[in-house]
N, C-alpha and C positions, 0 to 999 in steps of 0.2 A: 388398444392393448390394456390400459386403464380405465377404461369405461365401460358402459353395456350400452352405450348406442352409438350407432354407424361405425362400428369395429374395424370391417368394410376399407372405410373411405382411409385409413391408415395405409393401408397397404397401397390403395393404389396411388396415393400419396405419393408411398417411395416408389412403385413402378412409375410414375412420372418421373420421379426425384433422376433416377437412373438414366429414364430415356434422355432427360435433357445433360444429363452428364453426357450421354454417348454424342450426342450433337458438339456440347464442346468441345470433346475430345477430337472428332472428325473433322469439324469445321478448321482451318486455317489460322482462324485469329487465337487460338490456343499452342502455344509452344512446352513441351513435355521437356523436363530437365534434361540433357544430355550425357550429365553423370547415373543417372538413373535408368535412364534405357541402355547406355553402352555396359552397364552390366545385366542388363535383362538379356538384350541382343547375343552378349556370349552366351548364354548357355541354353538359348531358347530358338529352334527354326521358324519363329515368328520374329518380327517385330512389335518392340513394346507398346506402340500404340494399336495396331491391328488387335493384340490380345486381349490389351484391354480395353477397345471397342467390342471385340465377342462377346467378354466378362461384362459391361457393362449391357449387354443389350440380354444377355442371360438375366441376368438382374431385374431389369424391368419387367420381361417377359412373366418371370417366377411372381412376381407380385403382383402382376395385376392381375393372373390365373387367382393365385390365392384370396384376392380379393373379391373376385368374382364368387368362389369359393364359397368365402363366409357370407356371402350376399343371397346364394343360392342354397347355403348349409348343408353341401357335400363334400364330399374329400378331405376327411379327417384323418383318413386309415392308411390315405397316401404317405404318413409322417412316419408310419410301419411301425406306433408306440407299442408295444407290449404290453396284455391289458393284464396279464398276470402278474407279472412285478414291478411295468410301470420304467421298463427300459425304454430308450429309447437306439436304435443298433448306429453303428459309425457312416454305415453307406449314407442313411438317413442324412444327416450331419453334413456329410459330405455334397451330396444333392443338393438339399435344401437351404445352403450358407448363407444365402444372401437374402433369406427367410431370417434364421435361426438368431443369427448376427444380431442385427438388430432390437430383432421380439426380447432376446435375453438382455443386451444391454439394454433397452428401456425399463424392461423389467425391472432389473437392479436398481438404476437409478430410481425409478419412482418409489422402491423399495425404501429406499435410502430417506428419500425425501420425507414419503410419509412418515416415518419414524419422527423424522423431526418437527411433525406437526400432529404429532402423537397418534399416529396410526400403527399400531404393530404389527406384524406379522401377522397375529392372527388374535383373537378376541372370545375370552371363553363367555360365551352370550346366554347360558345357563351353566349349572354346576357339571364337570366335565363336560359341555359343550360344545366345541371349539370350531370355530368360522374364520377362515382365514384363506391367505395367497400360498406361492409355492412354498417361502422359506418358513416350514411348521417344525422341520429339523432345529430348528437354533432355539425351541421352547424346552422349557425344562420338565419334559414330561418321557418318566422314562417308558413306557407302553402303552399304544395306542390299543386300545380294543378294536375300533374300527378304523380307515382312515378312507376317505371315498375321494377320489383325484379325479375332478372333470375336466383337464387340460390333457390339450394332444398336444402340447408342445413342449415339456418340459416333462423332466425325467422326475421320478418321484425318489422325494429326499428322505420320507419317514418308512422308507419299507424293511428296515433293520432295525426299527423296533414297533411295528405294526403286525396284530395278531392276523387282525383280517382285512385285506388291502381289496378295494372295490374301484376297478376305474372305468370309465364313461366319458371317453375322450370326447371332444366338440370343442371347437371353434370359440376363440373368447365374445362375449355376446351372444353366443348360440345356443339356446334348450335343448337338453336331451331326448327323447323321443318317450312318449306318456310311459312305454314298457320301461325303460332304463330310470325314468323318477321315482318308479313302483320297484325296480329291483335295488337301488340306492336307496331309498326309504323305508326297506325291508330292512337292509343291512345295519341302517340305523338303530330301526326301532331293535334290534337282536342283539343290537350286543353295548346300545346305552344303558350305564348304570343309572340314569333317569327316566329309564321310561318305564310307564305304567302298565305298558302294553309287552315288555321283555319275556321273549319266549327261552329262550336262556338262563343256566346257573347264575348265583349270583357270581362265583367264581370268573366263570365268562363271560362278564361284561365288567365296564369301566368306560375311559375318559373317551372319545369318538373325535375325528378330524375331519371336517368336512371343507375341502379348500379346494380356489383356482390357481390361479396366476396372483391375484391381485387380492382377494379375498371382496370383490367389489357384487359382482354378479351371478355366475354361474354359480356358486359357492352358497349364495345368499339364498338360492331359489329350492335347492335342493335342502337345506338347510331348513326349509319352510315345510316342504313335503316330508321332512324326519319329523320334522315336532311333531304334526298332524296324525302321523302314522304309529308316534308314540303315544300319543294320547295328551300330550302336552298345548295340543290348542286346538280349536273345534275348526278352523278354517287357514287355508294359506293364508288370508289375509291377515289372521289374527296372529300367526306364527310371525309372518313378518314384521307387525308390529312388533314383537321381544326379541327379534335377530335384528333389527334397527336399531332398537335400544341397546342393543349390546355391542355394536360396530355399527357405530353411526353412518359410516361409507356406502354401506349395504344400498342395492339397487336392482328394482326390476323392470326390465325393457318389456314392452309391449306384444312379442314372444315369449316371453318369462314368462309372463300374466296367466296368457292365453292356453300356455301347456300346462300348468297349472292345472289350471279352469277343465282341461280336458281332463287330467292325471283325477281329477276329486271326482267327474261325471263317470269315469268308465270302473275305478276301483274305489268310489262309494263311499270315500270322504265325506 
């Protein structure tokens, strides 16, 4: 969730995590409080540990599909995000709990943390910029000319003061697919007020958001394919060296590279 390599092994982490809770839970040598279940008991035609063997074996099962998932880089669209405003719908939520749970509470907390080891939110890595995780809401930027969201897991927080919202759901760790780095790196170059390359009034362009979850990887990579497409650096690689230096956190996996490598071969980077 934090990193861009073996994303993966997270999840199935917690699908183990889970499966061995549902073992304790069934095995004998675990005893469930009895004030606890005699009020589940009333008002439920299961009993409390029966349910929460199901709920627990839901659990497991949900994450280590998703795992498998990210391992295989399908099944984004099953989160039902909304690529227009960057909703995410209740059913979603619903379904997904013992997904979402988690993903957001680590989230937060590493949110949190980095801050305190001077990581923020996000990082304006040239002049309007800006590279960053989910929370780009808490900058003080009152309009976004662009803002490009490559998380399918998280609802998008700047799309109320975002002129033109661009999303490219995927999988934390995951590349977008060479079309989606070229239609996010269009959107860039149109409507940053640094680029050289701006086919737009000056009027319509200004500050750009390019963010994931974390601002660590997905974020970084697209972030590379803007500069390039603006005219701001002759190679990904070279782009990535000034998105490094502008958020040191910045990281590209070994699929990052490689779409890349593809996105400059087929649209002539």
């Amino acid at each position: 969730m934090g990193a861009v390599h073996g994303c993966h092994m997270k999840y199935v982490g917690l699908g183990a995590f889970f499966a061995y809770s549902t073992y304790l839970v069934t095995s004998e040598s675990v005893a469930l409080p009895d004030s606890l279940t005699s009020i589940f008991d009333s008002y439920s035609p299961l009993d409390f540990k029966t349910a929460l063997t199901y709920w627990l074996v839901y659990a497991a099962a949900l994450n280590l599909l998703i795992g498998l998932c990210f391992k295989l880089r399908i099944g984004q669209s099953f989160l039902m995000k909304n690529r227009t405003d960057g909703t995410i719908p209740l059913i979603s939520y619903i379904i997904f709990h013992p997904f979402y749970i988690p993903t957001h509470l680590y989230t937060y907390i590493h949110t949190v943390i980095g801050k305190s080891h001077n990581v923020p939110v996000a990082n304006e890595v040239l002049s309007d910029y800006w590279v960053g995780g989910r929370y780009g809401s808490e900058l003080s930027v009152p309009l976004w000319s662009v803002t490009v969201d490559l998380t399918c897991e998280f609802q998008e927080s700047c799309i109320n003061n975002t002129v033109k919202y661009v999303s490219s759901p995927v999988w934390d760790g995951t590349p977008p697919s060479v079309d989606e780095v070229e239609r996010c790196a269009v959107a860039i170059r149109d409507g940053w007020s640094g680029s050289s390359q701006n086919k737009s009034s000056a009027s319509n362009s200004g500050p750009v958001m390019v963010h994931c979850a974390h601002g660590r990887g997905r974020s970084c990579m697209i972030a590379c394919a803007g500069l390039v497409k603006s005219g701001r650096a002759g190679t990904w690689e070279e782009a990535f060296e000034v998105v490094k230096k502008g958020r040191h956190v910045c990281k590209l996996n070994k699929g990052m590279r490689v779409r890349l490598t593809e996105w400059t071969k087929k649209y002539g980077q």
